[in-house]
N, C-alpha and C positions, 0 to 999 in steps of 0.2 A: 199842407199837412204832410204830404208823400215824402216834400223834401227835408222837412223838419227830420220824420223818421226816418230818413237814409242817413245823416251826419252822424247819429250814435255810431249804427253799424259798420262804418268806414272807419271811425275812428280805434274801436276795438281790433278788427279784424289789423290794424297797421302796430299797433301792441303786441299782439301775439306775435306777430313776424317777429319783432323787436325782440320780443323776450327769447323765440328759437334761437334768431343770430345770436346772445350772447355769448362772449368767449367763457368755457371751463374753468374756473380753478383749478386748479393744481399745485401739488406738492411738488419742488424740484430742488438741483441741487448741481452746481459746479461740477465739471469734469476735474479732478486733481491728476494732476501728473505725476507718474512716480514709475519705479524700474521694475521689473518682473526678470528672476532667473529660475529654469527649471530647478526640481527635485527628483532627487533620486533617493534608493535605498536600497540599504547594502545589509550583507549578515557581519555581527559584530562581535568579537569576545572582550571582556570586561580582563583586564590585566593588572598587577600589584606592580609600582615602581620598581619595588623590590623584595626578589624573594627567593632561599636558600634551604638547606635540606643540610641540617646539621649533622655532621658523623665525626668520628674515633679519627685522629690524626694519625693516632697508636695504641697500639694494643694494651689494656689492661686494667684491673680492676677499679669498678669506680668506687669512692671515698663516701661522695656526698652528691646529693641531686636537690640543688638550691632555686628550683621552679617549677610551678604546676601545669596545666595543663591548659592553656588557650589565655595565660598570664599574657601580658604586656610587657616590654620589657626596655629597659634603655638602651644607645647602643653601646658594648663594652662589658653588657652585666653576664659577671660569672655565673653560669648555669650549670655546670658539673664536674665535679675536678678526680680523676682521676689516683691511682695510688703512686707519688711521685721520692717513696721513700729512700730508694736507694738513690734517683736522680740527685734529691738534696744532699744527702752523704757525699757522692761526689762532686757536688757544687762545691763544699767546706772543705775537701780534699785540694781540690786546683786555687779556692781562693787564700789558701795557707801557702801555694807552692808560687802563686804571684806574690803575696806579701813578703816570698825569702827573696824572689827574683826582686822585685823593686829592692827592698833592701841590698842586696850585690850590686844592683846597676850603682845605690846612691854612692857603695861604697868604690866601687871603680871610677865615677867622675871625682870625688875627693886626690884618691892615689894620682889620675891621672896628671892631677895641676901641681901634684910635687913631684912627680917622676916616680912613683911609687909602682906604675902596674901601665903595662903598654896601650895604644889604642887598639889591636886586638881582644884584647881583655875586655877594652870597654862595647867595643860592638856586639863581643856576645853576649855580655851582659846584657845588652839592650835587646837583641833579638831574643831570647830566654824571657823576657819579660813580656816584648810582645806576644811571643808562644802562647805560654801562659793567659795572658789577654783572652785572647782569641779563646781558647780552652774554656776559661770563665763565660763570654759569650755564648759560646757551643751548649754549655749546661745549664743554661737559663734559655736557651730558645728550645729546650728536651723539654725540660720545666714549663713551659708555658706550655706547649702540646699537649700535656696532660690534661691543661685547664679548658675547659671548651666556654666558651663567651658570646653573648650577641654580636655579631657582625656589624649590625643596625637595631635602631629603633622600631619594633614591631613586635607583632602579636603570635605568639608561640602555639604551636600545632600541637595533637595527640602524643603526649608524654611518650617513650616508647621501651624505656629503660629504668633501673632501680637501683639503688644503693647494694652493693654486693655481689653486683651483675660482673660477670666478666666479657669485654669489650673487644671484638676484632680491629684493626685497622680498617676504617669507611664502613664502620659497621655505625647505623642510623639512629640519632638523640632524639630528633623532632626537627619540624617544618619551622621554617619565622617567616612569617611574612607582614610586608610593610601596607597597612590596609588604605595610607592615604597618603597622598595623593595617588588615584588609582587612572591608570591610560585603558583605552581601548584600542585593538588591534582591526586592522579592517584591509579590505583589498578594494579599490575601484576601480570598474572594468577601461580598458583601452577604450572605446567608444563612450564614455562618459567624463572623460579625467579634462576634459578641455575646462579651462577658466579656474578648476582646483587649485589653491597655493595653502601653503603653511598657514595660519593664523586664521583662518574658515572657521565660519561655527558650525556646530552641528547639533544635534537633537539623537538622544540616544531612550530608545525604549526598550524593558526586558518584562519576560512573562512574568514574573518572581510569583505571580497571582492571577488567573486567567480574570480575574473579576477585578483587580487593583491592580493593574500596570504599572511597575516605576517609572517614571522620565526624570533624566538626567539633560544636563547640557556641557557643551565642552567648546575647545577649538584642537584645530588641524594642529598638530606640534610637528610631523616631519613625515616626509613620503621617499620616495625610491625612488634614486635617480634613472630606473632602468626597470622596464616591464616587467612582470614574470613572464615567459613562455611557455610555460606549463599551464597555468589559469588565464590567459591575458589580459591580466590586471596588475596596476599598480600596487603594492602594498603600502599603508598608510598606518600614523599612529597618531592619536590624539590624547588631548587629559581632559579629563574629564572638571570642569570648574563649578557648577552645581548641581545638589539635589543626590548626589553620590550616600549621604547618610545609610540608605540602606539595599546598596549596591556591594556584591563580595566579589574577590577576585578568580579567574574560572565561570562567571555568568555571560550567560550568550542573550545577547538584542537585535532588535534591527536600529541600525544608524541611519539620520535622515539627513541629506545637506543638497549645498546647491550646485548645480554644474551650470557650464556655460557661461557666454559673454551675459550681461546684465540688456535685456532688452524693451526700451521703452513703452509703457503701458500709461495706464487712468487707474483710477479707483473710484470706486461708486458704491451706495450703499447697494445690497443685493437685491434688495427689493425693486431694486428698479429695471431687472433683469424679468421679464417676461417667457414663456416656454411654447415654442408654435410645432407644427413639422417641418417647418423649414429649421427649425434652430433656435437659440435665444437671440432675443432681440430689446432694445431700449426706445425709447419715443424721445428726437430730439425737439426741442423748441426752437424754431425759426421766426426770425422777424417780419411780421404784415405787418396791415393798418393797423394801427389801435389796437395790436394784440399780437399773438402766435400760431404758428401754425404747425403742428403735427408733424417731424418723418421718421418712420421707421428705419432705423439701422439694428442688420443684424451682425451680433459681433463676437469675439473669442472668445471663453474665459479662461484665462492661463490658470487661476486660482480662487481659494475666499479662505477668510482671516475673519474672525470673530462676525459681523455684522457687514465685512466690507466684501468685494468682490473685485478681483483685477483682471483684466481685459484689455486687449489687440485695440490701438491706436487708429486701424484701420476704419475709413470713414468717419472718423471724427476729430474734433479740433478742440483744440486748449481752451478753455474757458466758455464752450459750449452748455446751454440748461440743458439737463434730461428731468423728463418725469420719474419719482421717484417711489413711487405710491400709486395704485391703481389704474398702473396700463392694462391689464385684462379688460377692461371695461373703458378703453379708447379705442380711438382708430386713426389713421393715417390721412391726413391733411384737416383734421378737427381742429377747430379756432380757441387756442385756451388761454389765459393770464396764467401766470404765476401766482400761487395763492399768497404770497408774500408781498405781494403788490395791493 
């Protein structure tokens, strides 16, 4: 009978064992290889491709004021035309004293093919003509001065004048300014310009709203082939390619972008990033008997991106399992599966 009742309890107590040593499941997940370059951030101003400060070519009364105030406008469109009365009077003067000139010229190449009138005759006829010319010219480019016009295609500033006004020379109509495509202005210091080229993107944020930040995006359009000395920075310019909608020119941001060579990293979901006093650290899976075994690697993290986390290459290898999901509550050489298994 003794020994009848010892076979239960041998056999239990070899169960329990059994059931301790099982290995953990676990959630895990590929080491993915991918590049890591640092970020920086710079102060930025928001700039209009293009933009000009319209004024009086020439003094004098204006006629007509054919734009409003913060209009749009195409490039070429007449915006104010000054009082050009006497100019045209003498336009119709000189193009009467070209039409007697051409008329003489025709009639000295006639004479000249019959011996009628000498080749002096005819050269000044011909220079008189061109005179004349020229004269005609002269009074239509007076004439256009009077007329003030878009330069460009853009958006028209605080009116600043009125029909009746009388007008100095560089005395001021209104702003134009081109509100898109709009560049940003920027400097990046000497100690960070390494790995920077043209065609870079960047990441551009302005206050416009302490509670609603805008973010825009661009690339690098041109930098300076030579430091400044004064700042010791590079100056840099980009355009800005979205999210610009409600971006104006004259706004100050911070610009984010990358510097440096591109240096090899993982990416891992971030959950799998543990916080000790030593550091953060990951749990890799290593291969035992019938299962895995626990090591603790603690490692960089250059970054994190929506859910992901990127990290220093350091002690770890390409297509390595980490746990991904509750290493707080593991420990270093614990025997786990993959829960995937």
């Amino acid at each position: 009978m003794r020994r009848l009742l010892a076979c239960p309890v041998f056999l239990m107590a070899a169960a329990t064992t059994a059931f301790a040593d099982a290995p953990t499941p676990v959630p895990t997940a590929t080491l993915t290889p991918t590049t890591w370059r640092a970020t920086i951030e710079v102060a930025a101003q928001i700039d209009a491709e293009q933009s000009a400060t319209l004024a009086a070519e020439r003094p004098g009364r204006i006629t007509a004021v054919l734009f409003s105030s913060g209009q749009t406008v195409p490039a070429g469109a007449l915006l104010v035309k000054l009082d050009d009365a006497a100019e045209q009077a003498q336009l119709q003067e000189d193009q009467a004293k070209l039409t007697e000139a051409e008329n003489t010229l025709a009639r000295s190449k006639k004479l000249l093919t019959i011996q009628g009138a000498s080749q002096a005759t005819l050269e000044q006829a011909q220079a008189d003509a061109a005179e004349d010319r020229a004269q005609l010219a002269a009074d239509r480019a007076a004439i256009a001065q009077l007329n003030i016009a878009a330069p460009f295609a853009g958006t028209l500033g605080i009116r600043k004048i009125s029909a009746g006004d009388y007008v100095n020379q560089g005395q001021t109509i209104a702003d134009i300014t081109q509100t898109a495509p709009l560049r940003v202005l920027f400097s990046i210091p000497q100690t960070e310009s390494a790995g920077i080229a043209t065609g870079e993107p960047f990441t551009l944020q302005t206050a416009a709203a302490a509670e609603n930040p805008i973010t825009a995006a661009g690339r690098i359009t041109a930098l300076s082939p030579a430091v400044n000395t004064t700042t010791n920075a590079r100056d840099a310019e980009g355009l800005i390619t979205a999210g610009a909608q409600n971006l104006l020119p004259g706004m100050f941001g911070t610009l984010t972008l990358q510097t440096g060579a591109p240096e090899p990293a993982y990416q891992v979901p971030d959950t799998a990033l543990t916080d000790s006093v030593l550091g953060r650290y990951l749990f890799v899976l290593q291969p035992a008997q019938n299962a895995y075994t626990l090591h603790t690697v603690y490692v960089t993290q250059y970054g994190q991106s929506g859910g992901t986390a990127i990290i220093a290459t350091t002690g770890l290898t390409p297509g390595e399992q980490v746990v991904v999901l509750g290493g707080f509550k593991l420990s270093d050489g614990a025997s786990v599966t993959p829960a995937t298994q």
